[in-house]
C-alpha positions in Angstrom: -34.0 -117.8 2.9 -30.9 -119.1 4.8 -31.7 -122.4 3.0 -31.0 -120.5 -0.2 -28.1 -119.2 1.1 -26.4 -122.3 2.2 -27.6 -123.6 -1.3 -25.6 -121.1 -3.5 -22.4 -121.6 -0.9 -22.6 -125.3 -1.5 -22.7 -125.0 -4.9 -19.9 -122.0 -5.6 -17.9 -125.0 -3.3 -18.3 -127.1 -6.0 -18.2 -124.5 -9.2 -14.4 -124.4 -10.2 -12.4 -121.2 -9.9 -11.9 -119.2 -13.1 -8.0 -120.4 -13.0 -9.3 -124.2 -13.1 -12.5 -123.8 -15.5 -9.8 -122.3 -18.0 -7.1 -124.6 -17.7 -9.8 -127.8 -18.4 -11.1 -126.2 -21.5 -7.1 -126.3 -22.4 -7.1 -129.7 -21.9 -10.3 -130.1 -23.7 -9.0 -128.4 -26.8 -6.0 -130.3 -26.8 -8.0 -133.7 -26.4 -10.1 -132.5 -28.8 -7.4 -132.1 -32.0 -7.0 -135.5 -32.0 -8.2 -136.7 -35.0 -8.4 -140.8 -33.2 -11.1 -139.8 -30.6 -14.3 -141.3 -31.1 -17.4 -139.4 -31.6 -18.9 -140.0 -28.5 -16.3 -138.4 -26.2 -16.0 -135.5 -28.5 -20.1 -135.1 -27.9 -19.0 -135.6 -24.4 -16.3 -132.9 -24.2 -17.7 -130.4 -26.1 -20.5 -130.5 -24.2 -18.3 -130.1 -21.1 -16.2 -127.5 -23.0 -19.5 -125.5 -23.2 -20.6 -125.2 -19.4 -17.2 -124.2 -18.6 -17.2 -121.4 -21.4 -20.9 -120.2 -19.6 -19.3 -120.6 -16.0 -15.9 -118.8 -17.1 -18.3 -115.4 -19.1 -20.4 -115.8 -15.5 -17.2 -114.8 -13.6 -16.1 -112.7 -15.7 -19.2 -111.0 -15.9 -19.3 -111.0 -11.8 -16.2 -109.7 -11.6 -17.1 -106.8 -14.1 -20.2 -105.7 -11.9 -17.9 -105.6 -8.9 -15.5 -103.1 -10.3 -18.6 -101.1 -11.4 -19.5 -101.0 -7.5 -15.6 -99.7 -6.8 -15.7 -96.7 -8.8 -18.4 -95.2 -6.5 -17.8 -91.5 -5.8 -17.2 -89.5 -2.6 -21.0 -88.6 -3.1 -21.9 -92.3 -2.4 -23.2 -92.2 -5.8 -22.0 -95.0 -8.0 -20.6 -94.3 -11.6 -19.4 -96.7 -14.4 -17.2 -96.7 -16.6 -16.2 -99.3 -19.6 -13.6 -101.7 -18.3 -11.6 -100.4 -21.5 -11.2 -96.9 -20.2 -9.4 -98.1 -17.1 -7.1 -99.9 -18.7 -4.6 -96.7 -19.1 -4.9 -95.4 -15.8 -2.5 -97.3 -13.0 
């Protein structure tokens, strides 16, 4: 089991952090409107362009589940709520 762990530490190491992930695919896009690149590193980008998309919705998604956990009541019960209803209250 701490083999596992160690594992998934080594690789979030590696992954890039949401900040990074997005500004890449902005340099994707950009590289990718122009109309001289050859075929093979538009394959190679959009390709690229795609696991950074999946990694970016994972964060996101992470991120999502740990506000769920920090809306727990005093009850110790936990409650969710949409991630749109928060966004009026400060």
């Amino acid at each position: 089991m701490k083999a596992n762990t160690q594992d998934t530490a080594a690789a979030a190491a590696t992954e890039p952090s949401f900040e990074a992930a997005q500004q890449r695919l902005r340099e994707i896009v950009q590289r990718m409107e122009d109309p001289n690149l050859p075929l093979e590193e538009s394959l190679a980008l959009f390709e690229e362009g795609g696991r950074l998309a999946k990694h970016c919705q994972a964060l996101l998604d992470r991120a999502e589940a740990r506000i769920e956990v920090l809306l727990g009541t005093s009850g110790g019960e936990v409650r969710t709520e949409p991630l749109t209803d928060l966004e009026g209250r400060s």
